[in-house]
C-alpha positions as a Markdown table, in Angstrom:
| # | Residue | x | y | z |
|---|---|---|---|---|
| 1 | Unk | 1.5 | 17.6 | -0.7 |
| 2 | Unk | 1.7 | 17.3 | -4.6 |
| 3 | Unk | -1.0 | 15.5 | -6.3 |
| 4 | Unk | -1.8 | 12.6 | -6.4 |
| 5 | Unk | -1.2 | 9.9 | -8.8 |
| 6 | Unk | -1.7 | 5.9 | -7.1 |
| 7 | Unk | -4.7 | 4.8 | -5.7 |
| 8 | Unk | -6.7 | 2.1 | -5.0 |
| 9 | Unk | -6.5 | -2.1 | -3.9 |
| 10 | Unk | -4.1 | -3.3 | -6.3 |
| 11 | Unk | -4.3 | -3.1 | -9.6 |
| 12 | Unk | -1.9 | -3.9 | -12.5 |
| 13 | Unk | 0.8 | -2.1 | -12.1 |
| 14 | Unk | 0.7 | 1.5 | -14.0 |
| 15 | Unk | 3.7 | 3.4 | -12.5 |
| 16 | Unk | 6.5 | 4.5 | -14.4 |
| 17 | Unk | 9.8 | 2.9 | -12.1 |
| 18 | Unk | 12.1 | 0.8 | -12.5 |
| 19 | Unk | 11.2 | -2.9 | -11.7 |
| 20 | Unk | 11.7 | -3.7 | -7.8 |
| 21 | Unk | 14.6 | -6.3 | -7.0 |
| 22 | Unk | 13.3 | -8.9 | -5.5 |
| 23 | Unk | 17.0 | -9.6 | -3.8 |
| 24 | Unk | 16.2 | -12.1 | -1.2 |
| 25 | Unk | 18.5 | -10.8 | 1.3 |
| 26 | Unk | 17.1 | -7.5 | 1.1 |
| 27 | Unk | 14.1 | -6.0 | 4.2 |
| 28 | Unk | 11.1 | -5.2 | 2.4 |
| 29 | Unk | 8.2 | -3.6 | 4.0 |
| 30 | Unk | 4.5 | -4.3 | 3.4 |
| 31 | Unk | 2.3 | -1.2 | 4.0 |
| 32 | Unk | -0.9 | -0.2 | 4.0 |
| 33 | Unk | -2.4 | 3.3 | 2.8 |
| 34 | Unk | -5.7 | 5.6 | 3.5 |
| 35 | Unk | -7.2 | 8.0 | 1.0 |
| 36 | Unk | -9.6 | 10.1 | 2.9 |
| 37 | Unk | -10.9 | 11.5 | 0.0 |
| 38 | Unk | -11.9 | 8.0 | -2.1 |
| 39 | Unk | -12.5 | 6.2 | 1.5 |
| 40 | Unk | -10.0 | 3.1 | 0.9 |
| 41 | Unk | -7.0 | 0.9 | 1.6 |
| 42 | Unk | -4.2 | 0.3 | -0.6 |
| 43 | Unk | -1.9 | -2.2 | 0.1 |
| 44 | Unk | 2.0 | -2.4 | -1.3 |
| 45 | Unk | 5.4 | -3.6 | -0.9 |
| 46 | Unk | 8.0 | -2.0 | -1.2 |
| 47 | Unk | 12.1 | -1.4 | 0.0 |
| 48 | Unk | 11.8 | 2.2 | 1.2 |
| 49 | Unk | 7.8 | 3.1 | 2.0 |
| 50 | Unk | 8.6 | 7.0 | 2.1 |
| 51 | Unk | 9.7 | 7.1 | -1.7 |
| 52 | Unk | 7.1 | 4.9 | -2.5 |
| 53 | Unk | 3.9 | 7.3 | -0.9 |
| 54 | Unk | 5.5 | 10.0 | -2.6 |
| 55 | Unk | 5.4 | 8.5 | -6.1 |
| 56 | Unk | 1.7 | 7.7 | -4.7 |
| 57 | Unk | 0.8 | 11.2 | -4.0 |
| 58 | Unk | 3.0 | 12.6 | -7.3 |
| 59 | Unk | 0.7 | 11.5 | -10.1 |
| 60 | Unk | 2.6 | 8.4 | -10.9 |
| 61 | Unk | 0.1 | 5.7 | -11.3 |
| 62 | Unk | -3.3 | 6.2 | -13.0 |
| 63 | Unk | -5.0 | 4.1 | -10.0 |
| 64 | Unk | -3.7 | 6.0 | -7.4 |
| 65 | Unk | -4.0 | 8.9 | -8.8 |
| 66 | Unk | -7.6 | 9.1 | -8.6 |
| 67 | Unk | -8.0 | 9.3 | -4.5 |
| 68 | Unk | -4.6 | 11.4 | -3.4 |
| 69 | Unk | -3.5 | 12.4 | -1.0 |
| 70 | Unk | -2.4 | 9.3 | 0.8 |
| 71 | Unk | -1.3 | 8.2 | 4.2 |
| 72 | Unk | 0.3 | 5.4 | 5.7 |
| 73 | Unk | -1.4 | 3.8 | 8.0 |
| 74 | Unk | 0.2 | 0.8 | 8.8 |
| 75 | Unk | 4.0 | -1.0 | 7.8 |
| 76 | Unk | 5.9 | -4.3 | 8.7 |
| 77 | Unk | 8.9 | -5.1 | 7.7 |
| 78 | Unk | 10.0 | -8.6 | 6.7 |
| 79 | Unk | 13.9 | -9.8 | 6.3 |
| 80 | Unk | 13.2 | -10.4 | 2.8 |
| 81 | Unk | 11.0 | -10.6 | -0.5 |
| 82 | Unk | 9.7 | -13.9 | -0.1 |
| 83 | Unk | 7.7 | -13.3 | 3.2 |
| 84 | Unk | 6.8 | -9.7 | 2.6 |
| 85 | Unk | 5.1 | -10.7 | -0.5 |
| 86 | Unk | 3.2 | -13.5 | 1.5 |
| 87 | Unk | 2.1 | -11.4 | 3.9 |
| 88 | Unk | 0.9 | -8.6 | 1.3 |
| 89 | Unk | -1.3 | -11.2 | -0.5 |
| 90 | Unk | -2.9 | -12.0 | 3.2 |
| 91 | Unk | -4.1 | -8.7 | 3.6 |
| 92 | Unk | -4.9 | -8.3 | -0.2 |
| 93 | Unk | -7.4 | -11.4 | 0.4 |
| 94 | Unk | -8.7 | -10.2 | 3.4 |
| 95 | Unk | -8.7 | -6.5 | 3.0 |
| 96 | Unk | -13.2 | -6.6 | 2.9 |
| 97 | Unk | -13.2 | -8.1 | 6.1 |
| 98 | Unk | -12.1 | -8.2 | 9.8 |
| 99 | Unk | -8.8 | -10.2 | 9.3 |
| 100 | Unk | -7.4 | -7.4 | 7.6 |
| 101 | Unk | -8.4 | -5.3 | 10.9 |
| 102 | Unk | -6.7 | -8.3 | 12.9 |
| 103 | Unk | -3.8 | -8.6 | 11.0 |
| 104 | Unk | -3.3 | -4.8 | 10.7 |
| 105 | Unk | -3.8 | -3.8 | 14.5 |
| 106 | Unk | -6.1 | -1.5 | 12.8 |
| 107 | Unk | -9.8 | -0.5 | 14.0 |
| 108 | Unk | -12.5 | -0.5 | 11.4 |
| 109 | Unk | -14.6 | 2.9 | 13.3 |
| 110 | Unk | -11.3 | 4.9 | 12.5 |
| 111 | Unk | -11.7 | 4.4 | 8.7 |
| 112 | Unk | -15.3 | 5.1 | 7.2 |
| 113 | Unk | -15.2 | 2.9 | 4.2 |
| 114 | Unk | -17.8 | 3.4 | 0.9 |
């Protein structure tokens, strides 16, 4: 696994890619993340979640960076931009608490947070 290089709950964004399209038509895929080492979630959106952990895991983005390697832990997908991006701000909001557990299918004992 290289190293790391994204991290974190969602910061500006720091990577150096080209913008995502946002083509409606387009699936997108809301996922989640676990850093063992830092003890936390990331949540993202992206087209194509395998490229994406591995500019999360390469160094790509200072935020990231910091708590590599990453997993995924959890993905949707969504028929388009417009309700991925909803659904990624619900678990953005809620990520502290047991909603994001509910909405993820995920269970809080499996992931000792800081």
């Amino acid at each position: 696994i290289p190293p790391c290089g994204i991290a974190g709950s969602n910061p500006a964004p720091a990577t150096k890619t080209l913008p995502m399209s946002r083509v409606s038509e387009k699936p997108y895929t809301v996922y989640v993340l676990w850093s063992p080492s830092g003890r936390r979630f990331y949540v993202g959106i992206s087209e194509c979640v395998t490229h994406r952990l591995e500019q999360h895991n390469s160094g790509l983005s200072r935020w990231t960076s910091r708590y590599c390697p990453w997993k995924i832990v959890f993905s949707r997908q969504f028929p388009n931009y417009t309700e991925a991006r909803k659904f990624e701000g619900l678990l953005k909001k809620q990520k502290s608490g047991m909603g994001f557990y509910k909405e993820t299918g995920l269970h809080p004992g499996d992931f000792h947070r800081l």
